[in-house]
N, C-alpha and C positions, 0 to 999 in steps of 0.2 A: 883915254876916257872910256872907250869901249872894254878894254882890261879891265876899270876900275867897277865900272857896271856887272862884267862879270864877274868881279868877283864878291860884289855886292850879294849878287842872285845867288851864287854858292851859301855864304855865311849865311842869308837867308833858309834858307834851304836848312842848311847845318842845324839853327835855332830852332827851326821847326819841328827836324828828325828830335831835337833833346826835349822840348815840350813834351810832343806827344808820348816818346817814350818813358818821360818822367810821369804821364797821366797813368800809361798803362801800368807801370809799376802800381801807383797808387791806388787803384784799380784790384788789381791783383793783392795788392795785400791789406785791401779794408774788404776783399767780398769773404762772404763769411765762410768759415771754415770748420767743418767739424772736427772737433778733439776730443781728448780724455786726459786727464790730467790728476794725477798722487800729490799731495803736498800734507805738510800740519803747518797750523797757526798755534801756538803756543801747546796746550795739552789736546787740541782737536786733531784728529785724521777727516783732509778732508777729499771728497772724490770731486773734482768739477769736470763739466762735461756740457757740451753744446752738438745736439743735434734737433731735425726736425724744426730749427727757426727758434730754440729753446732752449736754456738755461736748466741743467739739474745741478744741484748739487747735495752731497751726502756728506752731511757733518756726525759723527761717530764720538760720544760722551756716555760716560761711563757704561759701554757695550749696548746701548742704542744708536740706532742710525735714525738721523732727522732727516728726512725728504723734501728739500725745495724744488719745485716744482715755478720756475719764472719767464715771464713770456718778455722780453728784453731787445732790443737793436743790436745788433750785431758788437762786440767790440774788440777790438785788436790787442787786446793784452790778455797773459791768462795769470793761474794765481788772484784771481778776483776779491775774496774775501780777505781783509787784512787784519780783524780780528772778531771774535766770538763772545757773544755775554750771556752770565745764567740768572735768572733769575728765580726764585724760590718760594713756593709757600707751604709750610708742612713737609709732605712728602712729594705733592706736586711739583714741579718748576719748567722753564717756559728755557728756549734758546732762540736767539737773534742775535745771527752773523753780518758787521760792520762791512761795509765795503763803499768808496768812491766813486762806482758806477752803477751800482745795483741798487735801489731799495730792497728791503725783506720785511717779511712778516713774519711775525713769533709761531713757532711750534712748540707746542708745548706735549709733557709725559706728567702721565695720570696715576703713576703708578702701574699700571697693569696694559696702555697701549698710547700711541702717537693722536694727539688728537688736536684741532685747529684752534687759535686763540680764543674764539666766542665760546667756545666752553672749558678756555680755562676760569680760578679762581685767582690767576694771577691777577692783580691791577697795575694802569697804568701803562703799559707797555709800549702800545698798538692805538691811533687816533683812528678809527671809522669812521667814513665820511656820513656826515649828520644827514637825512632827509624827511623832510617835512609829510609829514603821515594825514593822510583824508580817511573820510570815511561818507563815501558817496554813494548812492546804490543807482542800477541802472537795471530794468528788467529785474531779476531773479538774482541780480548778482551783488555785491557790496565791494568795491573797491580803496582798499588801504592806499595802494600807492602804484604810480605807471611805471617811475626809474625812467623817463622817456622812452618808451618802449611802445610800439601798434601793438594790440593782440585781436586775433580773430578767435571765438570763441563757440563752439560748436551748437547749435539748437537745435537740432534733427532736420530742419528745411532749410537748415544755412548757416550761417552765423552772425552774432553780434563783433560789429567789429569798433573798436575800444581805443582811445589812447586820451591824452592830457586835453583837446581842441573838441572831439567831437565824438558821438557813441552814435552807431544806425546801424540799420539790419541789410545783411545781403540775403536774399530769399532765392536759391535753387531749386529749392525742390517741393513738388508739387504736395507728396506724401511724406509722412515723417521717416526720416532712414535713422534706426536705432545706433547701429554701427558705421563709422567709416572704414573698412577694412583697406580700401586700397588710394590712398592719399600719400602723397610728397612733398615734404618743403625743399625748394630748390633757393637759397639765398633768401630772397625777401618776396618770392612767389611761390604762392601755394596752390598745388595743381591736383583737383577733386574730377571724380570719373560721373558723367551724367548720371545718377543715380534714380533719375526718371525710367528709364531703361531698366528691365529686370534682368534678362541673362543677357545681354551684350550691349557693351555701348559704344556711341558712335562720334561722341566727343568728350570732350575735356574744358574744364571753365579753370582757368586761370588767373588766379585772385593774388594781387597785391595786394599785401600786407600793409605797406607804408602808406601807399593811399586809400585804399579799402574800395576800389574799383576791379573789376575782374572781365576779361574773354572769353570768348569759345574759340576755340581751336580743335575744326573738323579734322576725323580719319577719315580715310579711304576705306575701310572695312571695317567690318564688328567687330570688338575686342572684350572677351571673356571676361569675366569678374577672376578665373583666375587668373592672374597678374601679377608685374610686380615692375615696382621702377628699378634701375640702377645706374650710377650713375659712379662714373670714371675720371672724373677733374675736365677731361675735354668736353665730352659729350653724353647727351640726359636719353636714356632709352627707355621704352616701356614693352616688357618684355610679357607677350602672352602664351602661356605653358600648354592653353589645351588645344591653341590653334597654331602652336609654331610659330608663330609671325611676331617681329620685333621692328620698332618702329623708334626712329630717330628723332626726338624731340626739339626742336629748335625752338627756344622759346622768343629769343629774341628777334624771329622772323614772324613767331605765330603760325609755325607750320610743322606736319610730321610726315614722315619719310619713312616709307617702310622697308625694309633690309631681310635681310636672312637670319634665321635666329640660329644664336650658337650660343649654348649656354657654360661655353668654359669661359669666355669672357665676362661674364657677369663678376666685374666688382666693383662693390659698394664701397665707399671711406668712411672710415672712422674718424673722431675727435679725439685730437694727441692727449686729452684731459681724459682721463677713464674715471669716470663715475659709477660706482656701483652700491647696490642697495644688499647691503651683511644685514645678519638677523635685526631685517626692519628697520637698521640706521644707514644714515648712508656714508659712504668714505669713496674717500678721493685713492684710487690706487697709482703709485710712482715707482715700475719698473717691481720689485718683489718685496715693497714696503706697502704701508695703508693708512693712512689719514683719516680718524673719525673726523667729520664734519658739520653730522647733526644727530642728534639721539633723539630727534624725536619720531614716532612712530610712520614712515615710509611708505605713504601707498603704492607711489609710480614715479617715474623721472620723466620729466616731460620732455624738456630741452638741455642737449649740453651748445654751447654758446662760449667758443676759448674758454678761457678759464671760471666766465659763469655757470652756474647751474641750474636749472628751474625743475622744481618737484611739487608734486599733492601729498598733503598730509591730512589725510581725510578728505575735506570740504575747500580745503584751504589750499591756494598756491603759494608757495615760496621762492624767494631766491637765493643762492649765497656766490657771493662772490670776496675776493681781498677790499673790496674796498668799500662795501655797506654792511658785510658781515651775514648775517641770513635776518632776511625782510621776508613781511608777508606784504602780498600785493595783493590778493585778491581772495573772496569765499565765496561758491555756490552751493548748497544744499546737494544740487542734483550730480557735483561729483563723486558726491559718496556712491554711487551707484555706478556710475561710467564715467569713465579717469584716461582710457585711451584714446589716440587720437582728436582729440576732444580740445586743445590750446594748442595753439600755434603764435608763435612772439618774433617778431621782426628781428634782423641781425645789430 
């Protein structure tokens, strides 16, 4: 009996070691993995390629390269695209690459460069998700459409803070501050420097976005207007250039910590989506390709947001993303004049 028990405990044992080492395999080979990968699908050359949490792929027709640019889950097979269509009008035509784990969306050539579906003349391709367009005014502003979104929106003594449920004012400051030169959106908190204070301040008000309630979070000392945040994935710094002194921001404590300044550590992150503003339109850049995205006249880019975008066009805010196409959400009069730091839009 006692034999039998041990050798119960063994097999036990045995089953267990094959479990878990059958998890860690699985493990090991669904965590993702950066590649590169040469193949054709019939007369395409295509490049596919996963880094950065991100899907590229470069399909090659008639000595064009189309740019996908996809933000996707990880997946364990490569060779993804299993076939390619063209679509035609004129001289125009549009490409949408076939795959059973991917959606895509049509790129299309204009003849003369790469540019996004909503300004081709192709029809039919591509379904945009439909949204129900307002037109509401609140103060000075006129609102087309939220997209579920908070936005806090600058008025010299604070801002109006905006979404589908409720519109109110947060009132900072005592005088009107033309410029906000030195602000931060940290995730879905936006952290403004007492601008009560003329050359040094001594706190920080820290404004959720999502709820439209805000903090003060004292310094231990005065901190110059010149400044600057930076901020490293771990930890939020604010870095003051004419006093030397850099100070640790802990938001989630509501406290700052001052340190030693070194400014070779100062780095900022960038958004894997590069959006840039070419003579006044804007285009989405992918590795040494370029994506028009919108021709209409370009003031400023407000927010990149993964693969959304938020711009002024004039008076007017925008958005474009793959899956409403470019909306207008919002116009003020007074952004024809001051376009910077001026909206801020929850994540």
């Amino acid at each position: 009996m006692r034999k039998l028990k041990k050798n119960n405990l063994k097999l036990l044992i045995f089953i267990t070691f094959l479990i878990i080492s059958f998890l860690i395999f699985l493990f090991i080979i669904n965590k993702p993995h950066e590649y590169k990968k040469d193949y054709k699908v019939n007369k395409y050359g295509i490049v596919e390629e996963y880094k950065n949490n991100l899907y590229y792929f470069y399909v090659s027709y008639h000595n064009v390269t189309f740019p996908f640019i996809i933000r996707n889950n990880y997946i364990n097979k490569r060779s993804l695209i299993s076939d390619v269509n063209i679509y035609k009008n004129g001289e125009e035509y549009c490409l949408v690459p076939t795959s059973s784990y991917i959606i895509f969306y049509p790129l299309c050539y204009d003849s003369k460069e790469i540019i996004a579906y909503n300004l081709s003349s192709v029809d039919n391709l591509y379904n945009y998700e439909k949204t129900k367009d307002i037109n509401k005014k609140y103060e000075n502003i006129t609102i087309h459409n939220y997209l579920d979104k908070d936005y806090l929106l600058y008025n010299y003594k604070g801002f109006y803070y905006v979404n589908s449920v409720k519109n109110k004012k947060i009132d900072l400051f005592k005088k009107d501050v033309y410029k906000l030169e030195l602000v931060y959106q940290n995730n879905n908190l936006l952290i403004v420097p007492d601008y009560n204070s003329q050359h040094y301040f001594n706190k920080l008000f820290v404004i959720d976005i999502k709820k439209g309630s805000y903090k003060e979070l004292a310094l231990e000392t005065g901190v110059s207007y010149n400044s600057y945040f930076v901020d490293d994935n771990k930890k939020l710094y604010l870095v003051d250039q004419k006093e030397k002194n850099r100070f640790i921001i802990n938001l989630r404590k509501n406290l700052a910590e001052l340190t030693n300044y070194d400014a070779s550590k100062d780095i900022n992150n960038s958004n894997v989506y590069d959006y840039k503003i070419i003579n006044n339109n804007l285009y989405l850049l992918v590795d040494k390709y370029k994506i028009k995205i919108s021709n209409k006249d370009i003031s400023n880019i407000v927010k990149i947001d993964k693969d959304s975008v938020y711009y002024l066009v004039k008076d007017s805010l925008y958005v474009y993303n793959n899956v409403v196409s470019e909306k207008l959400l919002m116009t003020n009069f007074e952004w024809n004049f001051n376009n910077t730091n001026v909206i801020f839009i929850s994540e």
